[in-house]
Structures are given as C-alpha cells and as structure tokens.
N, C-alpha and C positions, 0 to 999 in steps of 0.2 A: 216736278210736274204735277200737274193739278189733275188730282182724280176723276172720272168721271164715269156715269155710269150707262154703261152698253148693251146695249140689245142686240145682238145678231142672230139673223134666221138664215137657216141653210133650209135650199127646199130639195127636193128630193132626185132635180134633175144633175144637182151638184153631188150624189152621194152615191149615185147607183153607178153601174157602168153599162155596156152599149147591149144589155138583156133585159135592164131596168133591174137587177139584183143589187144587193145593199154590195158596195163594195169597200173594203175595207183601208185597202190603200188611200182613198177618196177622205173618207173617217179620218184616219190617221193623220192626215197636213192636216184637216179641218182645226182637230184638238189642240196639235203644233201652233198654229197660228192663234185660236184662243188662247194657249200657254203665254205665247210671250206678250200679248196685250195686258194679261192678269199680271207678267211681270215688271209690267211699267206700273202695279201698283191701281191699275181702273178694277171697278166691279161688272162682272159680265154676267149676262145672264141668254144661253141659249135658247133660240124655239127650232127645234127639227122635226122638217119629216123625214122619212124614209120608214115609219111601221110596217107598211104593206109589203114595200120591196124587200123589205129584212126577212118577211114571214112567207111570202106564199111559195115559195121556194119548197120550204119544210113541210106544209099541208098537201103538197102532189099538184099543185099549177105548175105547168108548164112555162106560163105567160103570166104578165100582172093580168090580174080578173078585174071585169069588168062591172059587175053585180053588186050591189050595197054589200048583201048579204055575204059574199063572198070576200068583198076588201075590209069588211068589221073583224071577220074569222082569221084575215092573214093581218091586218093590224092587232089581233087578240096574242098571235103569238108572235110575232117582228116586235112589237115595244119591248118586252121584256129580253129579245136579243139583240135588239137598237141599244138601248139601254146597257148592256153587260157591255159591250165593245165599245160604245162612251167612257164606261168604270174603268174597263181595262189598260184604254189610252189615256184616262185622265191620270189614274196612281202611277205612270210613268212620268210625268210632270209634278208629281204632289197633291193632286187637285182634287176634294172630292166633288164626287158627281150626285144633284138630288132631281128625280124626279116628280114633275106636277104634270099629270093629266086634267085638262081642263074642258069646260062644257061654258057654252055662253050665257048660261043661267048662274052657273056657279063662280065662275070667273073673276070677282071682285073681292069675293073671300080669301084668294089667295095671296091676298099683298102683303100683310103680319106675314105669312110665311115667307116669301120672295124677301123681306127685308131682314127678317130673322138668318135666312142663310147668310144672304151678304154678309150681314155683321159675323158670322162665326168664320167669311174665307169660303164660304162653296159655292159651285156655281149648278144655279137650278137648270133643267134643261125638261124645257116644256114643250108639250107637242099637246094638241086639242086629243079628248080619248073616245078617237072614231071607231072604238068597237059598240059602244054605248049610244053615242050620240042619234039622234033623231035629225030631219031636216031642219024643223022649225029651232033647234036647237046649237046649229053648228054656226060656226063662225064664218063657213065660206069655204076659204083656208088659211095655211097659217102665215098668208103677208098680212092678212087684218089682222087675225091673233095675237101677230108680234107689232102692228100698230097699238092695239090696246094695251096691249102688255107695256107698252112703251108710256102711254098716257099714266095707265094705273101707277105705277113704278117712278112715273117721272125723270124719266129718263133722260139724258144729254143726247143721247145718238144713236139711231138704228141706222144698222148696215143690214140690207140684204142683200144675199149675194145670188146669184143667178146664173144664166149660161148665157146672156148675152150683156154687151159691158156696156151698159146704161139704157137712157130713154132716148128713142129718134123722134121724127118728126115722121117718119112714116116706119113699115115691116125693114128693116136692113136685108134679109133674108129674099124680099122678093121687090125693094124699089132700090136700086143702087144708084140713086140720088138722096134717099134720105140723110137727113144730117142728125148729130150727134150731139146732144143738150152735155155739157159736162158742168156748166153750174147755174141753177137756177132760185130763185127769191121763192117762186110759190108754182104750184101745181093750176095751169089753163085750164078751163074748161074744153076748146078745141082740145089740145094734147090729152085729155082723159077721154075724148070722145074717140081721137087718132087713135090712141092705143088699142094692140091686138088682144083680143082674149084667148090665142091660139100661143103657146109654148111650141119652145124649137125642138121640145123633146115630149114624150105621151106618158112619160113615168109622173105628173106635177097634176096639179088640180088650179091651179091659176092661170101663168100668160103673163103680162106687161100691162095689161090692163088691171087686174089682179095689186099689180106693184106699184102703179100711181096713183090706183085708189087707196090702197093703205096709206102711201107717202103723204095724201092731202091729210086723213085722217088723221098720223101722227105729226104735222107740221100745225094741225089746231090747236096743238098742246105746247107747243114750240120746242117740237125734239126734231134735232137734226138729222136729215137723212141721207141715207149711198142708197143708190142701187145700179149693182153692178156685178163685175167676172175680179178674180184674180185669182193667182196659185201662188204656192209656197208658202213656209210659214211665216214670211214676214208680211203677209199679206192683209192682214189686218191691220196691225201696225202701219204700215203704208196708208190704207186707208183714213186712217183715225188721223196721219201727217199730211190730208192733202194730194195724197202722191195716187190715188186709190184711179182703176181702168173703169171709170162708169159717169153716174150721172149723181153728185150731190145735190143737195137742195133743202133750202133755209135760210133764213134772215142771221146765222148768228157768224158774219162776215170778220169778224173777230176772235174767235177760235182758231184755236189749229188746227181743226180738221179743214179749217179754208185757207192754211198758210200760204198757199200756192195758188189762191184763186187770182 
C-alpha cells in the first residue's frame, strides 16, 4: 500500500461528552483509530481541540465559559491535560505523541518541524494556542488550521470528522428534505452560502460552514477531503477505503480513498 500522508481533525463536539467535558472514553477510539491507520504504514498528523473542555472543569466552571478571558485560562490548563491523555493513549499503541501549538503568524515555521517528526515515526498533534492568541491573530478555528496545515504539509487527505455525517444541501437537523452530498469534485458557491454556521452541539467554535470553507481552502492545494461522523476504531481506515459516513470531495477519483465512489 502506497503511503500517504493525513491530516485528521477532531473538533471538540467529537471528544467531550453531553456537559461539554473532555471525555475520555471519546479519546481513547479517537487514538485506536489513528493507531491502525499509522499501521497500514501512512504518516498522520492530528489537529484537536477539546483544551477548554479538558480545563475548565479544574479552574471551578461549572459550564464551558463563555468570555475570551475565561476560555484562554481553561485552554491554559486543558492542553496540557489534553495532551497527557493523548501520551497516555498513544504509548499504548507505541506512538509517540508531539505537540505544536500554533498562532496564524507563526504557523509556516512549523513544517521543518512537522516533517522532522514524520520522518523519526511521531505523530504531532496540533491545536491553535488559544491561551495567547489575539483575534486579529487566530485562525478562526481549527477546520481552517487543519486546512492550512494540510496545504503547508502537502498533504494527500484531510478527514474531518464531526457529529454530523457530511455536507447537505440544506440544516438535516431542521429540513427533512435536505439531501446528502456523499461525493463531490469541488466546493459551490450556493453550497458554501447554504451551509450553517450553527453546530449541532455549543462545545465547537465552527458549524458546516466552518467545514466547507476549510474543505474549498484545502482542495486549492489538491488535498483530498472527508468530512463526516464515524465510530470505532476502524473508522479511519474505513474512511481512507472509500467506505467513510460523510461527504468526500476532490478531483483525485483514482485513489482509494474513492474506491467505492
């Protein structure tokens, strides 16, 4: 099999559970499913959030906060317990874990490093570092981060994955007529206008709109994209074969990740 190299983003409606706290169980298939994609021999490189929901728990919120100030302080201490239960799940696979916090100023400086891990076997796991960041400085979130990440890197294929299984043509959530894109050549204008910027959950900083602006961005580069739902840990694998619950999209109709288109 012909290696290739992956980008997947988890965002944070995939990792918390129904209080918006980091859940671990959630973690745990996540790293499983990264495991066996790294064991077919591809190079993977993570973007996660879940900082906030990992930390404000431990700072005395009740609730995720709502206040910059307030989600920099529980992102200041959640990455570094994001991060340890990444470690912890990955040395149960063999894997080690590096992290890159990044800023959209600095962000181009890290590809020596992104490449230097690949080559030694690790797999980086990058989140944007909203305890620092400014507005004029952020990325958004991190479906662009891990679009750029995708460009910078030169990637074969971003998955994002999400709580709802692909792009419609309307909300699925509130038109039960809407229909279900499951393979597309390029990202509409209409379809980026249609898209909601409302997530099916209040723990995320994106939405669907969020996801097909990233997706236009990284298909400029000609990296191929998911974006979609699925569980277990073959669930990447699935993906990467074609087999994946969402919506891909790209011109590269000869790969295998469009075996089954």
């Amino acid at each position: 099999m012909e290696k290739k190299r992956i980008v997947v983003k988890i965002g944070s409606s995939s990792l918390t559970d129904s209080n918006g706290k980091l859940s671990i169980s959630k973690l745990r298939e996540h790293v499983e499913a990264l495991a066996r994609l790294k064991n077919q021999g591809h190079e993977v490189i993570l973007i996660s959030s879940g900082a906030v929901a990992a930390g404000f728990k431990s700072i005395g919120y009740l609730s995720r906060p709502d206040a910059v100030v307030d989600k920099q302080s529980a992102a200041a201490v959640g990455q570094g317990l994001l991060l340890q239960a990444y470690g912890d799940e990955c040395k149960k696979h063999g894997i080690i874990a590096a992290q890159l916090l990044l800023t959209k100023d600095l962000y181009k400086n890290a590809n020596d490093t992104i490449s230097n891990l690949l080559e030694r076997d690790v797999m980086p796991i990058i989140n944007e570092n909203d305890s620092v960041a400014v507005k004029e400085l952020t990325f958004g979130d991190n479906d662009m981060l891990s679009a750029l990440v995708s460009k910078l890197v030169h990637a074969d294929f971003l998955m994002i994955l999400t709580d709802i299984n692909g792009i419609y043509s309307g909300n699925p959530n509130t038109d039960p007529t809407a229909k279900k894109y499951t393979f597309l050549t390029e990202v509409h204008e209409e379809m980026e206008n249609a898209a909601s910027s409302e997530g099916s959950s209040n723990v995320g900083t994106g939405g669907m709109k969020s996801k097909v602006v990233a997706a236009k961005t990284a298909l400029a580069s000609d990296v191929q994209v998911f974006i979609g739902s699925g569980e277990g840990s073959d669930k990447l694998v699935d993906i990467f074969e074609g087999k994946g619950d969402g919506t891909y999209i790209g011109k590269l109709v000869e790969s295998k990740v469009l075996v089954n288109a």
